[in-house]
C-alpha positions as semicolon CSV with decimal commas, in nm:
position;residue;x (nm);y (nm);z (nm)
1;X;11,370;10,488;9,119
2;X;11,025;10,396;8,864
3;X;10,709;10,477;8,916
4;X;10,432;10,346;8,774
5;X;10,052;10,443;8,706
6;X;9,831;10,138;8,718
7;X;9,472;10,275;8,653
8;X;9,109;10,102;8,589
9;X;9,019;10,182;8,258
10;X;9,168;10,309;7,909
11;X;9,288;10,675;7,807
12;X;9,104;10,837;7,487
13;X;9,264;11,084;7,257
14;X;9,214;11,457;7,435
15;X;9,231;11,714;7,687
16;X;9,235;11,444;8,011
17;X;9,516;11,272;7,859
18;X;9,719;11,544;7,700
19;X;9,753;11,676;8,040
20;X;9,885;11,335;8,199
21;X;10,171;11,352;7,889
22;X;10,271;11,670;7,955
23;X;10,337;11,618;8,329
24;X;10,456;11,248;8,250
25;X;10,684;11,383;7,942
26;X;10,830;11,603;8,217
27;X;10,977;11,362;8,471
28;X;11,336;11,257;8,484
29;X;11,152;10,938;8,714
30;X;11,068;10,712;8,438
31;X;10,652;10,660;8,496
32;X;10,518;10,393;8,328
33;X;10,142;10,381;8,264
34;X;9,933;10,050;8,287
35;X;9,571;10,010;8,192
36;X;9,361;9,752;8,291
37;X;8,977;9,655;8,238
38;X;8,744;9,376;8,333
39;X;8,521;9,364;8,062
40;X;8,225;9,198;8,211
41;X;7,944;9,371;8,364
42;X;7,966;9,214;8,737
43;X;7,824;9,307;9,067
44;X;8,013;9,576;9,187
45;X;8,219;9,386;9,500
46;X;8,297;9,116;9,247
47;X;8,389;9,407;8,973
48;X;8,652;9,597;9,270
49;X;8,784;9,255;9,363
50;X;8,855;9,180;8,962
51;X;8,984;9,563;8,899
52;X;9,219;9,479;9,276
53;X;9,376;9,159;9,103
54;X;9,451;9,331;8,795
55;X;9,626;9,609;8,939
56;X;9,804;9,434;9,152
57;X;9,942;9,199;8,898
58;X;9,971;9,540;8,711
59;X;10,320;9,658;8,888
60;X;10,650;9,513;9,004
61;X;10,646;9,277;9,319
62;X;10,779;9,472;9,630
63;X;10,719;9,852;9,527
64;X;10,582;10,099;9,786
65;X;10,195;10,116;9,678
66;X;10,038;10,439;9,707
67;X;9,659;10,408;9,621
68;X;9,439;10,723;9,591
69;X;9,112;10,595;9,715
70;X;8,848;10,890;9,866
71;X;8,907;10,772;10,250
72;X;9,248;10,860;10,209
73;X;9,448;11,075;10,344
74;X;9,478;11,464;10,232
75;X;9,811;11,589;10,234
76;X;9,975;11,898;10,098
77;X;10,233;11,920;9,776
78;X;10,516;11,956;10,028
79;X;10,413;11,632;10,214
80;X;10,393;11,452;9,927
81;X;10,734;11,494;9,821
82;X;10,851;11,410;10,155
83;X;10,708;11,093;10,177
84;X;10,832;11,031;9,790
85;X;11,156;11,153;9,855
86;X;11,161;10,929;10,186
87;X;11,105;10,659;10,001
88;X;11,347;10,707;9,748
89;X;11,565;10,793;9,982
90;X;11,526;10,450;10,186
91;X;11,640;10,261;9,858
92;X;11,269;10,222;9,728
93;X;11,337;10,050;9,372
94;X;10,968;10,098;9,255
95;X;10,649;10,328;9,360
96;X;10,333;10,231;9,212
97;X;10,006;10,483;9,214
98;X;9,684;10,301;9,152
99;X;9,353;10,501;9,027
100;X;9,084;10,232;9,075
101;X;8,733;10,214;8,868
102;X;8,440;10,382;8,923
103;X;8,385;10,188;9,251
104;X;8,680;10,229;9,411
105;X;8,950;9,974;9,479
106;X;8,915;9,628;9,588
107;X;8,973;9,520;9,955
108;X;9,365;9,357;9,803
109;X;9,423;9,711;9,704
110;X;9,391;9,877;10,050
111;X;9,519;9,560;10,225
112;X;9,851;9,609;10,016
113;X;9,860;9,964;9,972
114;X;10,193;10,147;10,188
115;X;9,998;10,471;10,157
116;X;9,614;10,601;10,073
117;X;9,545;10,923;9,943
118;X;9,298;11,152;9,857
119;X;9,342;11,444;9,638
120;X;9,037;11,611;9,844
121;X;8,704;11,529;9,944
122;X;8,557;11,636;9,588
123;X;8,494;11,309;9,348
124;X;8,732;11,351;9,009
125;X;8,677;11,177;8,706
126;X;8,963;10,948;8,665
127;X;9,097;10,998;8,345
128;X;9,117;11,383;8,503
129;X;9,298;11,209;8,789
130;X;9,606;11,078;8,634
131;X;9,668;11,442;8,488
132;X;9,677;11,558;8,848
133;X;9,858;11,277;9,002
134;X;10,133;11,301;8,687
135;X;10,142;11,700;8,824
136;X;10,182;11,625;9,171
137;X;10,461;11,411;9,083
138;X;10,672;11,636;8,893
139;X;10,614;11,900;9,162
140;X;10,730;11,710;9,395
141;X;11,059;11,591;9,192
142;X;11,077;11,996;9,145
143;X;11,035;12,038;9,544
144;X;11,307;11,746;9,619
145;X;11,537;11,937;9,346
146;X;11,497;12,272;9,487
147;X;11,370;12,433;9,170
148;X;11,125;12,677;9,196
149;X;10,810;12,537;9,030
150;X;10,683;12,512;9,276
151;X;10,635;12,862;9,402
152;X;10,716;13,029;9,075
């Protein structure tokens, strides 16, 4: 099984992305990260509809698409590696995550997405984001293993 981050926007040297390597570094799941950008200042439902395209193209035809989008669904760590390990364990080749811009995600996003979730009802910054997605992963790899990160 791959998984792959497709986010809006680029990482910058520090704390926010040190923390997404040193979850990301700790997977046995290869994760592969891809950055996109619109670089033109557009209305904003033109800008999410760009930013939706992008991401889209962004991962592999057919994976499960989990988006994390505010109106999504709050679940707990042990949840969340249920429905990954479901999903691996119904053959799922690839499962993509998508962080969206500063807007949120496009209409094509949600249309397409298998799963949306929220990490809360507080607003993150999104390069802070992939850290905690990338720690929620390897939790729940830890969880589906049996190891005791989780609780430790």
């Amino acid at each position: 099984m791959r998984l792959w981050l497709a986010a809006v926007g680029r990482s910058r040297t520090g704390p926010a992305r040190d923390l997404y390597d040193e979850y990301a570094g700790r997977l046995s799941w290869p994760l592969t990260l891809r950055e996109v950008e619109v670089k033109k200042r557009l209305a904003s439902d033109e800008l999410k509809r760009q930013e939706a395209e992008l991401l889209l193209a962004a991962i592999p035809a057919g994976a499960i698409i989990v988006a994390l989008d505010e109106r999504g669904k709050t679940i707990t760590s042990e949840a969340f590696a249920a429905k990954i390990g479901g999903w691996r364990d119904q053959g799922a080749g690839d499962i993509a995550f998508l962080i969206g811009g500063a807007d949120g995600h496009g209409d094509a996003v949600r249309a397409r997405a298998d799963f949306l979730l929220a990490l809360g009802a507080m607003t993150w910054p999104h390069m802070l984001v992939r850290g905690m997605l990338a720690e929620q992963i390897y939790r729940a790899q830890q969880i589906l293993a049996g190891h005791p990160y989780h609780r430790a």
